[in-house]
C-alpha positions as semicolon CSV with decimal commas, in nm:
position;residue;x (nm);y (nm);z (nm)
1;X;-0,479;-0,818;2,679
2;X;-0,096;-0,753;2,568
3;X;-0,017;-0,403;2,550
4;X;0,155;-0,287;2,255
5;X;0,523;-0,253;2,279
6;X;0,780;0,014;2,156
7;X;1,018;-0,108;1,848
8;X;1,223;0,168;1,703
9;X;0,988;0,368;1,449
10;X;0,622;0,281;1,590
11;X;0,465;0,074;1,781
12;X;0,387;-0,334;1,744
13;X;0,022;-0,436;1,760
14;X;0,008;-0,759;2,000
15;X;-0,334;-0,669;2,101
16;X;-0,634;-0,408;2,056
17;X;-0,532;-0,067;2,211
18;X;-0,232;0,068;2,427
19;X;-0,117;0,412;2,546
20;X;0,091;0,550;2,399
21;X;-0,001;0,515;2,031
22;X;0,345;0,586;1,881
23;X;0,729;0,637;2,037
24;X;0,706;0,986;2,201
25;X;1,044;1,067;2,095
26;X;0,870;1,134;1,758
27;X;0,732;1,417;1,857
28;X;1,030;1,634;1,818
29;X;0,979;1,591;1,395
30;X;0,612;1,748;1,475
31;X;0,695;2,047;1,327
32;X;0,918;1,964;1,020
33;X;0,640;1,710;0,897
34;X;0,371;1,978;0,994
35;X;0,573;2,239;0,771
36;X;0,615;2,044;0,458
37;X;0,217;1,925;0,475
38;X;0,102;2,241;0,476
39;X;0,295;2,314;0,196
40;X;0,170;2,055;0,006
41;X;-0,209;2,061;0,108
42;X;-0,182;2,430;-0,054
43;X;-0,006;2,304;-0,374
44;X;-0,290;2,028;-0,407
45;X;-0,592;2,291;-0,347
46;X;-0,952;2,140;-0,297
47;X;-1,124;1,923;-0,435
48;X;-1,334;1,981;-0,702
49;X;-1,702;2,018;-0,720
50;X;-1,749;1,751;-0,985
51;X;-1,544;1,497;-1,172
52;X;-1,584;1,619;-1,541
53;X;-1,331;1,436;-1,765
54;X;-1,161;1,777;-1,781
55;X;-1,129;1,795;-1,439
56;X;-1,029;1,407;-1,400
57;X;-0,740;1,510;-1,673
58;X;-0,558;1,747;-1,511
59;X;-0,597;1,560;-1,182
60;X;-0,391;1,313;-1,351
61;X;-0,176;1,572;-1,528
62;X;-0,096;1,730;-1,183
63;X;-0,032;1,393;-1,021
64;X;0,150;1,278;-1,262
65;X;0,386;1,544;-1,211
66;X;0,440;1,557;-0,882
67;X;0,475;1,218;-0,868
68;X;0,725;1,224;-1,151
69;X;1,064;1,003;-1,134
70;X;1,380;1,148;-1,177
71;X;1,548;1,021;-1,499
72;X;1,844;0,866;-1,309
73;X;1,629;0,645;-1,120
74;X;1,339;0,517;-1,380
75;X;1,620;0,390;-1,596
76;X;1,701;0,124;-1,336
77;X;1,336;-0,041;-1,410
78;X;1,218;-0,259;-1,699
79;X;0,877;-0,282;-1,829
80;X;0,713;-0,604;-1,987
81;X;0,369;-0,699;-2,025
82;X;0,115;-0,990;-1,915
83;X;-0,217;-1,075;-2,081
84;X;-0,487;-1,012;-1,805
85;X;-0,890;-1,039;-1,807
86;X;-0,929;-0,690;-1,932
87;X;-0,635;-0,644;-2,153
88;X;-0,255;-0,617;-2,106
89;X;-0,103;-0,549;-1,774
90;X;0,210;-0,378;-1,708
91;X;0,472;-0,509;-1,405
92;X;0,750;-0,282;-1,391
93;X;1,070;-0,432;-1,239
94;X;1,421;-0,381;-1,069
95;X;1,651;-0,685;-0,984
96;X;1,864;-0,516;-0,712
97;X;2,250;-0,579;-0,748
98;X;2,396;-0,938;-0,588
99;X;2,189;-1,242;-0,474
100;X;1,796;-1,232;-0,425
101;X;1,599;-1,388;-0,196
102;X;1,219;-1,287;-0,321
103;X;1,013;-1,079;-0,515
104;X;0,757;-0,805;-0,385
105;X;0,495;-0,751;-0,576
106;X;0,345;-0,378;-0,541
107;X;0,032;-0,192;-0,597
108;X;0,033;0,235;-0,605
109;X;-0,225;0,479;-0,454
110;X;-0,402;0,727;-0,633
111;X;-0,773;0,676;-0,569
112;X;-0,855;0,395;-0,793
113;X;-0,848;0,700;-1,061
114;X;-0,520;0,782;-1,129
115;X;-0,126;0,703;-1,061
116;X;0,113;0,422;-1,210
117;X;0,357;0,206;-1,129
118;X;0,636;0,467;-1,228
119;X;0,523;0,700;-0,866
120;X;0,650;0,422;-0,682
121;X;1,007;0,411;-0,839
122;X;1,200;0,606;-0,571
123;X;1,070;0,374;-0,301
124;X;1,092;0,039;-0,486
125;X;1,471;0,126;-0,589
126;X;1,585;0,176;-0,185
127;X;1,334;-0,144;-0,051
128;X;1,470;-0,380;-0,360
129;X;1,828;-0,295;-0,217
130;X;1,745;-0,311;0,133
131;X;1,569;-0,630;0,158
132;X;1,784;-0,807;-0,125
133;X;1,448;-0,835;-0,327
134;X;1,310;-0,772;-0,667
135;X;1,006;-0,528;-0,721
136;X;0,749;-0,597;-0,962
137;X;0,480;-0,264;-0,983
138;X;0,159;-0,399;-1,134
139;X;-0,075;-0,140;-1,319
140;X;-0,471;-0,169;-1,243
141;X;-0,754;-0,048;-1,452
142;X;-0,859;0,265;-1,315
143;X;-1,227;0,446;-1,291
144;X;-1,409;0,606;-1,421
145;X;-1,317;0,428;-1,779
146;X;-1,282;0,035;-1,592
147;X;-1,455;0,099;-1,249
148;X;-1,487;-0,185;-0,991
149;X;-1,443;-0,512;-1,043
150;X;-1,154;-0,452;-1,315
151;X;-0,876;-0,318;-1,057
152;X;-0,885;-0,581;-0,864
153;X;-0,913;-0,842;-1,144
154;X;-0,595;-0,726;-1,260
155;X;-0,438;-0,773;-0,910
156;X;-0,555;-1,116;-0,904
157;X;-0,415;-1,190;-1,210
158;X;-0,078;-1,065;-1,166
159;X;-0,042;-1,252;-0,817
160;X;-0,156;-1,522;-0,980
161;X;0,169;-1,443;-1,289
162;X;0,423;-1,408;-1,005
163;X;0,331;-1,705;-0,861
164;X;0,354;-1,941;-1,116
165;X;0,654;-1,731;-1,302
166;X;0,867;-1,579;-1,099
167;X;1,094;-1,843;-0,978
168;X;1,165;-1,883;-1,392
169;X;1,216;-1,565;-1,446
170;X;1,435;-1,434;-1,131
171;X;1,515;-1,780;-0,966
172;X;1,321;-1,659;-0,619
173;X;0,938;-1,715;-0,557
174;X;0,700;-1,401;-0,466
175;X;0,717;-1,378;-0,100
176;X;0,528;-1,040;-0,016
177;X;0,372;-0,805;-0,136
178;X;0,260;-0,413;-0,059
179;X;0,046;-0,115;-0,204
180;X;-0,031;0,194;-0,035
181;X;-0,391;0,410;-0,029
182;X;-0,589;0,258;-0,270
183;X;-0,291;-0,014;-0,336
184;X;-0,328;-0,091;-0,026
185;X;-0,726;-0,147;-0,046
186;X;-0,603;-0,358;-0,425
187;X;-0,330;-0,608;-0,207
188;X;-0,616;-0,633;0,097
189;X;-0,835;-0,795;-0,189
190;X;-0,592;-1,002;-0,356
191;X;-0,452;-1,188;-0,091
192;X;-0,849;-1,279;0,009
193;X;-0,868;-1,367;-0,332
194;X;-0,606;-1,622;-0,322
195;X;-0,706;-1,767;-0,053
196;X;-1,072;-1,797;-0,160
197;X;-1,048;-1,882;-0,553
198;X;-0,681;-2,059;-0,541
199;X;-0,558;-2,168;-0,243
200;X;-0,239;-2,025;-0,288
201;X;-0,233;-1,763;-0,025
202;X;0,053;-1,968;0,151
203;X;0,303;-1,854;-0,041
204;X;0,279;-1,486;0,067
205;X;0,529;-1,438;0,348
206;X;0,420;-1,060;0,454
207;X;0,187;-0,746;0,365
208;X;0,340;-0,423;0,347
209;X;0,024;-0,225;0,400
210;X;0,130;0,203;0,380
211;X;-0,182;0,413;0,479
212;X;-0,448;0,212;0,331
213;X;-0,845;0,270;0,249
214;X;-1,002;-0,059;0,364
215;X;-1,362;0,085;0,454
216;X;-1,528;0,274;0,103
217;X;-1,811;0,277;0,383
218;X;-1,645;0,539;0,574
219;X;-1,464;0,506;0,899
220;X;-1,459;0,790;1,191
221;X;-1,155;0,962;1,029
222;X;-1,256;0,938;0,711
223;X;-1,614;1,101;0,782
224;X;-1,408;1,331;1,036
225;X;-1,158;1,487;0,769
226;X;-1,436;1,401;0,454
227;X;-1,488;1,153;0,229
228;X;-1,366;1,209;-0,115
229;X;-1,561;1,170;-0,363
230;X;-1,356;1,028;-0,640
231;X;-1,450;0,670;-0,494
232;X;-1,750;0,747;-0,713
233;X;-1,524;0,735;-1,024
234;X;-1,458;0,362;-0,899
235;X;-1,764;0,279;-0,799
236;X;-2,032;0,473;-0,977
237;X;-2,327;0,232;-0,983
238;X;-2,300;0,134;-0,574
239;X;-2,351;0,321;-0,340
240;X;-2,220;0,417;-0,044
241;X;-2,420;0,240;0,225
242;X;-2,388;-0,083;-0,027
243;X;-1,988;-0,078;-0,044
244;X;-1,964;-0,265;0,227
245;X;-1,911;-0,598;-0,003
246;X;-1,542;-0,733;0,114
247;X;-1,424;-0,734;-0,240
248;X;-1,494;-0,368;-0,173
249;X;-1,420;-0,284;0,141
250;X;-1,145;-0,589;0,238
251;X;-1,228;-0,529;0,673
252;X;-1,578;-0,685;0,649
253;X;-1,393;-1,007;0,490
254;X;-1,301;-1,339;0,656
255;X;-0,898;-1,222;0,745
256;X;-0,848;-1,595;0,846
257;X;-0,509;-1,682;0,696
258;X;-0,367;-1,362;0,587
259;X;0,018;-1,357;0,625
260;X;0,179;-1,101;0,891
261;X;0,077;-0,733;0,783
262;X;0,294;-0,426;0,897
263;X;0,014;-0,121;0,867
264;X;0,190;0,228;0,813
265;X;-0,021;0,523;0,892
266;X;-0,043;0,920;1,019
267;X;-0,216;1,083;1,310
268;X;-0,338;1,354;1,034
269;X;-0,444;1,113;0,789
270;X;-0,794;1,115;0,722
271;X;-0,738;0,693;0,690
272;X;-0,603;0,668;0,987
273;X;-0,909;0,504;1,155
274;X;-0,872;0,249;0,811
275;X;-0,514;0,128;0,942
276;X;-0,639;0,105;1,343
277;X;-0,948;-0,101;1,288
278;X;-0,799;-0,365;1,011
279;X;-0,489;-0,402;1,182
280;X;-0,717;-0,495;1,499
281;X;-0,944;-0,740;1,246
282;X;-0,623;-0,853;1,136
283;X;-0,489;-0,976;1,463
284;X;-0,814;-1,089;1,567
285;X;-0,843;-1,347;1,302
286;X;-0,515;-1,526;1,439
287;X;-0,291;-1,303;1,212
288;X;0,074;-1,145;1,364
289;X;-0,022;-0,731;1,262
290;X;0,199;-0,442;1,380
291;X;0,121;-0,091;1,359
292;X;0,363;0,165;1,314
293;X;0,192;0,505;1,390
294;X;0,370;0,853;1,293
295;X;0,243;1,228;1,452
296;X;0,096;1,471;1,210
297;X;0,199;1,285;0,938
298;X;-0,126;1,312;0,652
299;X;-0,180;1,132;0,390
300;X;0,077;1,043;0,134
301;X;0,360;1,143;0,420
302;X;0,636;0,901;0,344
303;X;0,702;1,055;0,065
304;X;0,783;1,353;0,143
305;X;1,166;1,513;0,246
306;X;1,135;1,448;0,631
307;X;1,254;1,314;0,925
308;X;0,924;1,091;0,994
309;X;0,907;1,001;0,664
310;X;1,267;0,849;0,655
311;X;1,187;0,648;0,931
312;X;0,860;0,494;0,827
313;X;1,026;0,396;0,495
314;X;1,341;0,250;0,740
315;X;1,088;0,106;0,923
316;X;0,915;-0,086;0,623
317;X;1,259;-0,191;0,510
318;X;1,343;-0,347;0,855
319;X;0,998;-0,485;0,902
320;X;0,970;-0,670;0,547
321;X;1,405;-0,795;0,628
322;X;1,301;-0,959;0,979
323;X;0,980;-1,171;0,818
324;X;1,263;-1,275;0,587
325;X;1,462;-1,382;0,784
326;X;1,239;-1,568;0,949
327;X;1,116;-1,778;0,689
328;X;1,416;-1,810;0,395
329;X;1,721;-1,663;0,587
330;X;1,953;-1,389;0,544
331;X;2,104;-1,366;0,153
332;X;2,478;-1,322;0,135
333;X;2,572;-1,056;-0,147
């Protein structure tokens, strides 16, 4: 067994286990990160008893807001629409300035209940730029209103858009793609899926997987810190013993194939078993998976204004650049 060796943010996954986890020198950002997630753990508050459709409103309402784009930035995206199993899908886009060399295709988080493309604006603006690539944000159908299998129908579908249209419509193919949380779970299934139902998985040159669910079973950390229970807004008539389907829960799947996967995760997060074990499944099926671990960092953290969270976004950037450049070569602005 390889041990896992240091790189500048995290670590690099070339086998099952290693001490230490993550770059020591991390540590000294402890108590910034710590700080700011208390901070926001008291502006989020718990979670509720039950999912009325009141309470499911203002979840959204609050999200919505603190998840908000500033002005400035959301006028650097376009919107268009693509017809899609269930309806109309939205892919929200931004062509960075100079030459291209691919386009990422990205899912958000929220739960499989709430979010948009729009909470992913800040990050897509700074990774388009820094890895001379165009974003595309795809909407999913969201429970309780389109529960399971409609999210991930709509992933499907606009994989399946990108990879027929994209070299048409931006003169670069799709070469990667990324989603965090539930996103995460959404790209997971997608790539399986075209494998599986299209052969076309080829094409996808690297997962950009931030903090993802990939278990609705539960894992240690997830029974550890609890298990919310919005999943039941996604999946209302299975339950939880029975989630264990891979269209469900992407680790029990056949991971045969999958393209090199960076997996972004926390110490505090209550997923971070999620991003151990399929990163392990991941290189045990013959993928290349690296693991960049972060102290104390919860849920949600690379989004926040801090040290740790500057360098796991850095990190990303630098990760999704080298697979690049391995494949299609560096892209002279």
């Amino acid at each position: 067994m390889r041990l896992l060796t240091p790189s500048a943010y995290g670590r690099v996954m070339t086998g099952p286990i290693a001490d230490p986890l993550y770059d020591p020198s991390l540590d000294e950002h402890v108590e910034e990160m710590t700080r700011i997630a208390e901070l926001v753990a008291g502006m989020q508050g718990e979670s509720p008893a039950e999912w009325t459709p009141s309470v499911i409103d203002a979840a959204r309402r609050n999200f919505d807001t603190y998840a908000s784009t500033p002005p400035e930035v959301a006028e650097q995206f376009d919107d268009r629409e693509i017809d899609g199993p269930h309806g109309a899908i939205r892919l929200r886009t931004h062509v960075p300035e100079g030459a291209v060399r691919g386009v990422i295709l990205d899912w958000h988080g929220g739960g499989f209940f709430l979010g948009s493309p729009e909470m992913d604006d800040v990050f897509n603006l700074r990774h388009a730029a820094a890895t001379d690539c165009v974003t595309v944000a795809a909407t999913y159908r969201l429970g309780p209103e389109a529960p399971y299998p409609a999210g991930p129908d709509d992933a499907e579908t606009a994989a399946l858009w990108l990879l027929e249209h994209a070299v048409s419509e931006w003169g670069v193919p799709l070469v990667a793609v990324m989603g965090s949380s539930a996103g995460a779970n959404i790209a997971a299934i997608a790539l399986q899926r075209l494998r599986d139902r299209h052969d076309a998985l080829g094409a996808i040159l690297a997962a950009n997987m931030v903090y993802g669910v990939y278990d609705l079973t539960g894992t240690p950390s997830q029974h550890r810190l609890g298990i919310p229970t919005f999943r039941d807004l996604y999946l209302p008539e299975i339950e939880r013993r029975d989630r264990d389907d891979p269209d469900i829960s992407p680790i029990y799947g056949d991971l045969a194939g999958m393209p090199p996967a960076l997996f972004t995760v926390g110490t505090a997060d209550y997923l971070f078993d999620d991003s151990l074990f399929m990163a392990s499944r991941w290189h045990a099926a013959g993928a290349a998976a690296q693991v960049n671990v972060y102290p104390a960092c919860p849920h949600g953290f690379n989004a926040y204004p801090a040290e740790l969270a500057r360098r796991a976004n850095e990190a990303m950037d630098e990760w999704v650049c080298a697979r690049l450049d391995e494949t299609i070569g560096r892209v002279e602005s």
